[in-house]
C-alpha positions in Angstrom: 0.0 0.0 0.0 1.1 3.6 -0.3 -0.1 7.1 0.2 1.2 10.2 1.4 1.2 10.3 5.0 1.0 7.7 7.4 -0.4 8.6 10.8 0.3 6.7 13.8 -2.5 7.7 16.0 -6.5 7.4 16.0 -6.8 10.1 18.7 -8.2 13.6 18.3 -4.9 14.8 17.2 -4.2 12.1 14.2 -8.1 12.6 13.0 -8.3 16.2 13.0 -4.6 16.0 10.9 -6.3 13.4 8.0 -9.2 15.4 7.4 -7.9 18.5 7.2 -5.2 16.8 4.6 -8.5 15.1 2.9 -10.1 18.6 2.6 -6.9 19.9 1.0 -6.8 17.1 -1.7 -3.9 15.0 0.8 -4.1 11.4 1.2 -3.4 9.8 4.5 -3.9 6.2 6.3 -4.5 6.5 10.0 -3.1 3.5 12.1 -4.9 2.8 15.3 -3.7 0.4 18.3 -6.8 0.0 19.5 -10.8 -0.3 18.7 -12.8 2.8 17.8 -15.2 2.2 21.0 -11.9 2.3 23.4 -11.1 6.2 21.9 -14.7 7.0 22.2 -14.1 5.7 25.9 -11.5 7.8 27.1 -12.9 11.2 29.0 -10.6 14.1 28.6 -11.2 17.5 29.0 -13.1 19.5 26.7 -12.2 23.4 27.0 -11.5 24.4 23.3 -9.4 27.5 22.3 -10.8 29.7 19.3 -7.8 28.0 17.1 -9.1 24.5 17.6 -13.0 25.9 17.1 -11.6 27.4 13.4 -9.6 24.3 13.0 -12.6 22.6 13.3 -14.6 24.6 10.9 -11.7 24.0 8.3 -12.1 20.6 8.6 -15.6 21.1 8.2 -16.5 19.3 11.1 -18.1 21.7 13.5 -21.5 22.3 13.1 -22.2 20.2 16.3 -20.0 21.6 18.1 -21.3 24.9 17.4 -24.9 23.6 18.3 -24.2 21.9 21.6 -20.8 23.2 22.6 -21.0 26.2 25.5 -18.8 29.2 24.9 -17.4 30.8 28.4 -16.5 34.3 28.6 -14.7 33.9 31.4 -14.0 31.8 34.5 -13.9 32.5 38.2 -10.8 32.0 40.4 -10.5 31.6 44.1 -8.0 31.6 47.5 -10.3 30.2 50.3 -13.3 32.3 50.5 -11.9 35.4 48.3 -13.1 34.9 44.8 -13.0 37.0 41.4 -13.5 36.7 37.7 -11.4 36.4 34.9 -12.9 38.3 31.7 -12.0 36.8 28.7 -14.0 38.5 26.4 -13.5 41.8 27.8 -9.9 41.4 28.5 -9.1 39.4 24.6 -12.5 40.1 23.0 -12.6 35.8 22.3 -14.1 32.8 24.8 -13.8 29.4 24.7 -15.7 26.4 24.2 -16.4 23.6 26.8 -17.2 20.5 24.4 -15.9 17.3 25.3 -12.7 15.5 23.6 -15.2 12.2 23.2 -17.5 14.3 20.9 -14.7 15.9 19.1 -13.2 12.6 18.4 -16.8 11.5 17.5 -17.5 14.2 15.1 -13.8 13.5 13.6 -14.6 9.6 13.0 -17.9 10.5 11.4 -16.2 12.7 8.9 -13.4 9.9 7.9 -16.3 7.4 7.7 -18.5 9.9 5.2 -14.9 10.7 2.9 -14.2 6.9 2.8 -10.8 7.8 4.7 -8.7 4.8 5.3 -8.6 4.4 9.3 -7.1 1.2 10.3 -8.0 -0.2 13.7 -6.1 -3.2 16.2 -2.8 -2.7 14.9 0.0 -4.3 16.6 4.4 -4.1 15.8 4.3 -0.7 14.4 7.5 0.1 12.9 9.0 3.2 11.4 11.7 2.6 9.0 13.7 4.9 6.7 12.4 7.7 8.8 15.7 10.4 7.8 15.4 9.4 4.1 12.9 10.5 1.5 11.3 7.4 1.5 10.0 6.1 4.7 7.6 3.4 5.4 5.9 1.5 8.1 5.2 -2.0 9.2 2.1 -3.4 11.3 0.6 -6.5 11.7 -3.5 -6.6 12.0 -4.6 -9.9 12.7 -1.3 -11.8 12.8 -0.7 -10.6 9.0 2.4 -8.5 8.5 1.6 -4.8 6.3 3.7 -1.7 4.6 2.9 1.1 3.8 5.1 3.5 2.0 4.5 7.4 2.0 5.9 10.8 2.0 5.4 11.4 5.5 5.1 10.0 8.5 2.6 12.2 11.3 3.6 10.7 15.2 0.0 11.2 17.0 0.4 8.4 19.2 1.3 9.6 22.4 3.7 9.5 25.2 3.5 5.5 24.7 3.8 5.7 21.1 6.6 4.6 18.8 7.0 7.4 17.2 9.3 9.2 19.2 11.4 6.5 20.2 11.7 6.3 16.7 14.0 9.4 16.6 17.5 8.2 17.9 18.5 9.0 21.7 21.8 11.0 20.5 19.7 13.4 18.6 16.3 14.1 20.6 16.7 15.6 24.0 14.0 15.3 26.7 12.8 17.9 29.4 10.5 16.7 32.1 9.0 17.8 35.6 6.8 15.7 37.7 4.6 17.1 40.1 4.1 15.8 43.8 0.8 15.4 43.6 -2.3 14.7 41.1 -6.1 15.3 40.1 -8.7 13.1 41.6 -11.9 13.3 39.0 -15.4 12.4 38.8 -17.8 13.0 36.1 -21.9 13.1 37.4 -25.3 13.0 35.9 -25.7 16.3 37.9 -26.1 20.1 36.8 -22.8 22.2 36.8 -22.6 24.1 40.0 -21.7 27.5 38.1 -21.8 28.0 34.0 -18.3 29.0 34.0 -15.4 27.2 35.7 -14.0 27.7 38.7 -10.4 26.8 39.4 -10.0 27.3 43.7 -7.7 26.7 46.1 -7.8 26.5 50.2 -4.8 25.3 53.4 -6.5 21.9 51.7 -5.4 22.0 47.9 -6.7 22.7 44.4 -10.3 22.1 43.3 -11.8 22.9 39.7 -15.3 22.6 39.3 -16.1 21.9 35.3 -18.8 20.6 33.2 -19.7 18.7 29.7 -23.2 20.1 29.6 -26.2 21.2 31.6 -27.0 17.7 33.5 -23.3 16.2 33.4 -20.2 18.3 35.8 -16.7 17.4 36.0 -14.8 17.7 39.3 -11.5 17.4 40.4 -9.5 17.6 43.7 -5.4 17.7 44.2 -4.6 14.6 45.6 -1.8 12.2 46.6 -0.1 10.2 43.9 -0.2 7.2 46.4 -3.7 7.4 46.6 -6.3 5.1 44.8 -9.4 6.2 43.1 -11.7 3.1 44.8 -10.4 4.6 48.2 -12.5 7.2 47.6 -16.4 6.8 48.1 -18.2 9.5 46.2 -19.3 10.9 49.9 -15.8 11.5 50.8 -15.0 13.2 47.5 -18.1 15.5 47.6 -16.9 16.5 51.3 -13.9 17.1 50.2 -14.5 18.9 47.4 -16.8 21.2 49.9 -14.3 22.4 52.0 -12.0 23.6 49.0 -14.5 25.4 47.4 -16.2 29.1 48.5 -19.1 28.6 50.7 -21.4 30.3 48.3 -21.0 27.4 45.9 -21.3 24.6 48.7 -24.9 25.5 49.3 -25.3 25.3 45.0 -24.0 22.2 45.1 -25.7 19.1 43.4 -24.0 15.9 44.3 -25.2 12.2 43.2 -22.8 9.3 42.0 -20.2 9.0 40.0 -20.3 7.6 36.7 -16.3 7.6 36.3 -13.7 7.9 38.5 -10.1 8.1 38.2 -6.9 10.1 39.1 -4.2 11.8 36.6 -0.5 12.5 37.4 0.4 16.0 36.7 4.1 16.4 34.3 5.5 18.6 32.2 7.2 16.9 29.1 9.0 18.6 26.1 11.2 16.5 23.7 13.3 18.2 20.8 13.0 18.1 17.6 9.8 17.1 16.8 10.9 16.5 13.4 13.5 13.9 12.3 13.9 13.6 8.5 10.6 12.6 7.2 8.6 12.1 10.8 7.0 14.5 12.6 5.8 14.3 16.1 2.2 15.4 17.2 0.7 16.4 20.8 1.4 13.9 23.4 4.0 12.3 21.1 6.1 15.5 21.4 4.7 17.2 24.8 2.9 17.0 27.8 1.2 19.8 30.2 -0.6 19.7 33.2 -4.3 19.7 33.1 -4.3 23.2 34.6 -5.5 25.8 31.9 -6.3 23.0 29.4 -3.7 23.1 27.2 -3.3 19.3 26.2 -5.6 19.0 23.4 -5.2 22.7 22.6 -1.5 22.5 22.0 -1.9 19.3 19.7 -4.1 21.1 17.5 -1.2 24.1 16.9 0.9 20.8 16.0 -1.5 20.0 13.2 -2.0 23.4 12.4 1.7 24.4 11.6 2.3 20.4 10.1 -0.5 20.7 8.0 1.2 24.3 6.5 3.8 22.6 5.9 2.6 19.6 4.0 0.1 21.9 1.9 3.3 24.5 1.7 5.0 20.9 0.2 2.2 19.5 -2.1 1.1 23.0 -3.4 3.7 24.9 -3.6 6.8 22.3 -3.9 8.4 24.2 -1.0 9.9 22.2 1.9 10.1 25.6 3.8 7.5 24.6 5.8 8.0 21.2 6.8 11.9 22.6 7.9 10.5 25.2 9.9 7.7 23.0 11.7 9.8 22.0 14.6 11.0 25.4 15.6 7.4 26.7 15.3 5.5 24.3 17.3 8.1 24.0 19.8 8.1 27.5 20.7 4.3 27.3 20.9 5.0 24.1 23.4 6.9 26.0 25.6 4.5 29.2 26.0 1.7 26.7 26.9 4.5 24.9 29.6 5.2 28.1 30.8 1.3 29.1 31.3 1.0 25.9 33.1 3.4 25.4 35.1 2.5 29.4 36.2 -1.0 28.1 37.1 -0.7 25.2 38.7 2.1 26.7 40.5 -1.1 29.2 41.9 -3.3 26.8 42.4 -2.0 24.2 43.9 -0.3 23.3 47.6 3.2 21.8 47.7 5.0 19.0 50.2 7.1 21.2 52.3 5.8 24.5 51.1 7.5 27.2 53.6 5.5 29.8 55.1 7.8 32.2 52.7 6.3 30.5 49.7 2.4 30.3 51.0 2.9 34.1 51.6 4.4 34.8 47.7 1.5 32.5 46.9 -1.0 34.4 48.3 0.4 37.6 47.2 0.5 36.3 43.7 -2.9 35.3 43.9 -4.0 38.9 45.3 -1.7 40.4 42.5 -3.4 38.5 39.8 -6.8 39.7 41.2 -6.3 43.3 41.9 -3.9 44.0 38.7 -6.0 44.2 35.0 -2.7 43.7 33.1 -1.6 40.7 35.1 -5.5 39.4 34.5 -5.2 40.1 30.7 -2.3 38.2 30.0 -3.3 35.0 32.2 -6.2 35.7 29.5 -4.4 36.2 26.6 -2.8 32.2 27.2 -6.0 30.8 28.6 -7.9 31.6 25.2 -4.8 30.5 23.3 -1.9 32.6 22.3 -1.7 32.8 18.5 -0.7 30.5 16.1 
């Protein structure tokens, strides 16, 4: 088989990348590990910056998203009982869009399936080969038969797991990474939002964010220990919890019932460089990782498509590889705005083993800084939106 990219990756990342090559006349194959139903099953979050909403419209996959996603103006910050409001639209003049990963994956298979777009599921032994030669291919086995295809290109969506970056030898790529003490224990609930715009709070106890998917089904999260384990925790001691981190004005809003998923995420930072070697080119959580703070994960991916895709187009169109050259530097220094954003939040938000009284004091002044200072506001703004492309 041949075409002209291969992408390793059925996520939201690889999907989004083969139709917007499908709409621009590009062939691609997408290569899945697992089933269709086991992507659909993953929850993730599902705040959208304005570059992944127009992303999505090139693609011309968001006319659901349009009709059922929620756009927030702003979102609502708070330090024990002293609370405030981050403007977006007054401070930027954009919002975001709380629609869930699931359905933008969902809308993205939909759109393969109506182009006839080649996505291969419950592939095993993925190998790149010739990857730093104009004439890579890869190998895969479905089903205990061996398969190759050759291509132009090969596009790396398949995660921190993935072989795609372990592709790229060790004496050329060079890895950054920080691990944070602590993670996010979630629960998703058949219950109404407690606020329609987020709130991201912290108390002595730790972090909290209160989000949603829609109008009968919230998100919540608490900081937690890494040691702990999500069936420790009965949905009473979560919703307790969850209280006494939260202002008292939204404890008495409060709509609790079971939980329908439970689980807890780690919280890292991971950048590895280049995310280009010869003829592959790594995507999202292939090439980076944030913490869930600010939402960047999925946001971040979809500048990875955005600046691969110029570059393919700027390749097939124009016979240019100007674009494809430059792909690394430009993504990466989009990676590393979004780390910075990231790392800045959750270092607000969040309590630290062995934080001094010194550092609960900067925090606190930070926080108060951040609250009583517009320009400090407008650019915690300017990143949560989604800094340009």
């Amino acid at each position: 088989m041949r075409t002209q990219v291969v992408i390793i990756g059925g996520g939201p990342s690889g999907l989004l990348l083969s139709q917007l090559l499908h709409v621009h006349g590009i062939d691609s194959v997408v290569l899945e590990r697992k089933t269709k139903d086991y992507v659909l099953g993953r929850i993730r979050a599902g705040v959208l910056e304005q570059g992944f909403v127009q992303l999505m419209e090139e693609a011309g996959v968001a006319g659901r998203l349009h009709a059922e996603g929620h756009c927030h103006d702003g979102t609502l910050v708070s330090y024990g009982e002293e609370i405030f409001r981050i403007d977006f639209a007054a401070l930027t003049g954009k919002p975001v869009v709380v629609y869930g990963q699931t359905e933008v994956t969902r809308d993205l298979y939909a759109a393969r399936e109506a182009a006839d777009g080649e996505v291969v599921f419950n592939v095993d032994d993925v190998s790149i080969h010739d990857a730093d030669t104009n004439a890579p291919h890869v190998t895969y086995s479905v089903d205990g038969q061996s398969q190759r295809i050759d291509a132009d290109f090969v596009a790396g969506c398949d995660g921190f797991h993935g072989v795609s970056r372990k592709t790229i030898p060790l004496d050329v790529r060079t890895e950054y990474e920080k691990i944070y003490p602590f993670g996010w224990l979630g629960i998703l609930s058949e219950t109404p939002p407690v606020n329609d715009e987020l709130i991201y709070a912290t108390s002595e106890r730790g972090f909290a964010l209160c989000s949603m998917r829609n109008e009968n089904l919230s998100r919540y999260y608490i900081q937690c220990s890494m040691s702990d384990n999500p069936h420790d925790w009965t949905d009473e001691a979560f919703w307790d919890e969850l209280r006494r981190r939260i202002p008292r004005e939204f404890v008495e809003k409060l709509v609790t019932g079971p939980s329908i998923e439970k689980s807890i995420a780690p919280l890292r930072s991971f950048v590895t460089e280049p995310m280009r070697w010869g003829r592959l080119f790594l995507c999202g959580d292939a090439a980076h990782i944030v913490p869930p703070t600010g939402a960047k994960g999925l946001n971040t991916a979809a500048s990875d498509v955005h600046y691969l895709l110029h570059g393919l187009r700027d390749f097939y169109e124009n016979d240019s590889e100007a674009g494809i050259d430059g792909y690394s530097e430009r993504a990466l220094d989009r990676v590393w705005r979004a780390q910075r954003f990231s790392w800045w939040f959750s270092s607000l938000m969040h309590r630290y083993p062995e934080q001094s009284e010194f550092d609960l004091k900067i925090q606190q002044t930070e926080f108060n800084f951040l609250r009583n200072n517009q320009s400090a506001q407008k650019a915690m703004a300017e990143n949560y939106v989604g800094l340009p492309y």
